[in-house]
N, C-alpha and C positions, 0 to 999 in steps of 0.2 A: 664483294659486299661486306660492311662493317659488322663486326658482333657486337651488336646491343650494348652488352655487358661490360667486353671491354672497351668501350666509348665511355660507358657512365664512369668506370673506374678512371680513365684519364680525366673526367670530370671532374672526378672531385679531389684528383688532384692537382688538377689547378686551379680549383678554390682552398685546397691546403696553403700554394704557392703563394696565391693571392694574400692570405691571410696572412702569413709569415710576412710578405713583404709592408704590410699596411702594421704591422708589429715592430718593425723594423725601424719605419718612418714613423712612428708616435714616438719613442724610444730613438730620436737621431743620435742624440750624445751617446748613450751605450754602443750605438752602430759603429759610430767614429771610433770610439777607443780601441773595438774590437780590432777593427779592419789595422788601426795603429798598433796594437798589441802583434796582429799577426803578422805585419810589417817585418816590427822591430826584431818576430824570431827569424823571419827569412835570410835577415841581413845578417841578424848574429851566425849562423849555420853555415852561411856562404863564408863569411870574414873569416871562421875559424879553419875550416878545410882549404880557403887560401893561405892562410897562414900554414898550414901544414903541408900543402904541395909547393911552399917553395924551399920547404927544406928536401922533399923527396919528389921523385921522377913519376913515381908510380904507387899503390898500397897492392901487392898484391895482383899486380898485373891490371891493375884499373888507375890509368892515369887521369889528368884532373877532368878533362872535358868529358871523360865517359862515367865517371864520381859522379860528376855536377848533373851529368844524364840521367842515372840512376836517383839520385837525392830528389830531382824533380818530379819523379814517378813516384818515387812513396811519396812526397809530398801530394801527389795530384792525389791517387789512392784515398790518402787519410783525406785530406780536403773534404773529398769527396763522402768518404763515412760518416766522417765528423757534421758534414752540415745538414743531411736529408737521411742519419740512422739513430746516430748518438743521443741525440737531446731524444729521443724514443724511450731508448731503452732505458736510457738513466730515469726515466721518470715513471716506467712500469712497473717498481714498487710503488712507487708512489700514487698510482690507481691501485693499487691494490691496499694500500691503507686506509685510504678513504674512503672505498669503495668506488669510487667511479669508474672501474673495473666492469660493475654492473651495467652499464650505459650501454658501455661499450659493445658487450655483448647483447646487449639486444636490438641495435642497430643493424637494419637489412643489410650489410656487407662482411666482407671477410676480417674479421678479428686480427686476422696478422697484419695485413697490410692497412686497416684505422691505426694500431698501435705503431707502426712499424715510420706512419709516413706523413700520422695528422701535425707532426712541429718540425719544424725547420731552421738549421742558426745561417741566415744567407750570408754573414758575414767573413763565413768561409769559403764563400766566392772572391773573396780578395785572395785568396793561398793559391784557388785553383789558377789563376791569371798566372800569379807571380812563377807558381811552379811551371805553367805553359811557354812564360818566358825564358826561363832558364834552361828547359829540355830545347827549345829552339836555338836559345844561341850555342848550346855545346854542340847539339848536330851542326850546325855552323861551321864550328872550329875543329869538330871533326871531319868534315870533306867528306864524308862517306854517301857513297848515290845512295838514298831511298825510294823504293816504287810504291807505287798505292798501293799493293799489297802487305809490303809488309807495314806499311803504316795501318792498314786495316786489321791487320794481325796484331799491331801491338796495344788498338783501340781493344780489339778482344779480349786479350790477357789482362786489359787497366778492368775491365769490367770482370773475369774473373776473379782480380785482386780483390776488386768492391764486395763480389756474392761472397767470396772466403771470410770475409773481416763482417761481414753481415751475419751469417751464420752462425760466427765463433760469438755475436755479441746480442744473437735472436739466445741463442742457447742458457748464456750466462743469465740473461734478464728473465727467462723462465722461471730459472732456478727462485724468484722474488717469491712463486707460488707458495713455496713451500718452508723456505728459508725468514720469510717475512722481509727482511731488507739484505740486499747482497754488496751494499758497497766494497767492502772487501775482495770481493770475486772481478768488480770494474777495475780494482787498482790492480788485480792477476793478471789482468787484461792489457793493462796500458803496460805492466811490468815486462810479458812473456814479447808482446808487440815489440818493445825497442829495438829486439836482438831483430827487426825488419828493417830497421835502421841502415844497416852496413850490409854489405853484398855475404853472399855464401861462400864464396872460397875466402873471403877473410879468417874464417875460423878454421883454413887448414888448419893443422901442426906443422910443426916444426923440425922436430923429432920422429922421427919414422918408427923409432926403436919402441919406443910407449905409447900409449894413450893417452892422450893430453885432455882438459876438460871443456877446449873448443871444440875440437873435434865432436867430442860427447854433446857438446848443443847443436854443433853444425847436422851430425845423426836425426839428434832428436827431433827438429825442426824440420829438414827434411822429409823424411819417411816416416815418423810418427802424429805433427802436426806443422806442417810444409809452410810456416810462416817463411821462411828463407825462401821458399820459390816464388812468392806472389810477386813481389816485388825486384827479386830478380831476375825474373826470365823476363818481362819483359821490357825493363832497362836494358840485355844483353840481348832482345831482337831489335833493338832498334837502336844500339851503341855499339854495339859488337857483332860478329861474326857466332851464328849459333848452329852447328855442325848436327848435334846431338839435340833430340826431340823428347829424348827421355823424361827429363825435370818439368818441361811445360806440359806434357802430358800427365804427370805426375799432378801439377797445380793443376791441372783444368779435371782431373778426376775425382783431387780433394776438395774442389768448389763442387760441382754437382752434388758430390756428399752429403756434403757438409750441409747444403740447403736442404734437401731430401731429411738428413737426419733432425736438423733443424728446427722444418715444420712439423716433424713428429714430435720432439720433446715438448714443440710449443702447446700442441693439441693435448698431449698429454700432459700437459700441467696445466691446463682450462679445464680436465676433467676432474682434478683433484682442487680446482679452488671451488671455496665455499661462498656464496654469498652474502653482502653486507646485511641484506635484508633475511638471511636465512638462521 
């Protein structure tokens, strides 16, 4: 039997969906430039890292086809943030300057998920494709048998990647409460994010003898805020051979967290805003 509840809530967002897309299509020219804008960084991204495995075999124990595996996943990931979180959060200062913050909350449904999911940029549905294709043809070229399960498994981990990068960016956009406008805190965000860009053992060291200051990010990012495992655990189930369950248990305990702690800062900073009309 269905819950009521959660029916209405898929309801209404797929008149968010609807809405996004009829915004989309008034707005064609902006649509096309996008989808062209997000083209042209796919190709530049790909062009540059072919240019650099034909001078080398491997970075680090990750040769090109299992790169191009992993580049595909944080590609899908962000895609994925980027078109049904971002345009959210960037604009929940923005209810709160105006006030239409107030609306919101008094609207019969849950505050997090109106802010979290009434705007959508569908345009970065051209990334998720483009990076679907490129994880397909590297496992291609890599030959390696995959079963449904671990393809189910690594469906899992792209959606822990999504809850972790949602959380760290429900958090940042609370901060609007108090802060008044947090732009700065989005650019910490797209800043600390890049170092998701490149796998985790890339910031071994080199030097055994010292402490290097990759290593000190690779640390950091790990076991204090695990951007470096979202994105690589599960590129390396599903490019690689993954022995050790440590790191993805590691990401799947700092996503639960991270939402958990998430909703609460969020709640807690609805109890410290003040009203337009107060």
């Amino acid at each position: 039997m269905k819950n009521p509840e959660t029916a209405n809530y898929r309801r209404v967002w797929v008149t968010f969906f609807t809405n996004a897309l009829i915004r989309e299509m008034t707005f064609r020219g902006n649509f096309v430039i996008n989808l062209v804008t997000r083209a042209f960084w796919f190709v530049a991204q790909i062009t540059l890292f072919e240019i650099i495995y034909r001078n080398v075999d491997s970075i680090n124990n990750w040769s090109r086809e299992e790169y191009f595996a992993f580049m595909a996943t944080g590609m899908l990931i962000n895609a994925i943030v980027e078109a049904f979180f971002m345009p959210n959060c960037a604009n929940f200062s923005e209810l709160i300057r105006t006030g239409n913050l107030d609306f919101a909350l008094l609207k019969p449904i849950d505050t997090q998920f109106l802010i979290s999911c009434e705007k959508m940029e569908l345009a970065m549905v051209n990334q998720t494709l483009l990076a679907s294709s490129l994880l397909i043809y590297s496992l291609i070229v890599i030959g390696q048998p995959i079963g449904v399960t671990q393809v189910a498994i690594y469906l899992l981990f792209i959606v822990v990647g999504v809850a972790f990068f949602y959380s760290l960016m429900i958090i940042l956009a609370s901060t609007s409460i108090w802060l008044g406008r947090n732009q700065g805190l989005y650019d910490f965000w797209f800043y600390i994010t890049v170092f998701a860009r490149y796998p985790r053992s890339i910031y071994n060291g080199v030097d055994s003898s010292r402490i290097e200051m990759g290593e000190v990010v690779q640390s950091a990012f790990t076991w204090v805020v695990p951007i470096l495992l979202v994105v690589t655990v599960p590129a390396q189930l599903i490019a690689k051979s993954l022995s050790d369950w440590t790191f993805p248990m590691i990401g799947l305990t700092a996503s639960a967290v991270g939402l958990v702690v998430s909703r609460l800062v969020f709640n807690w900073s609805l109890r410290s805003y003040r009203s337009a009309s107060s």
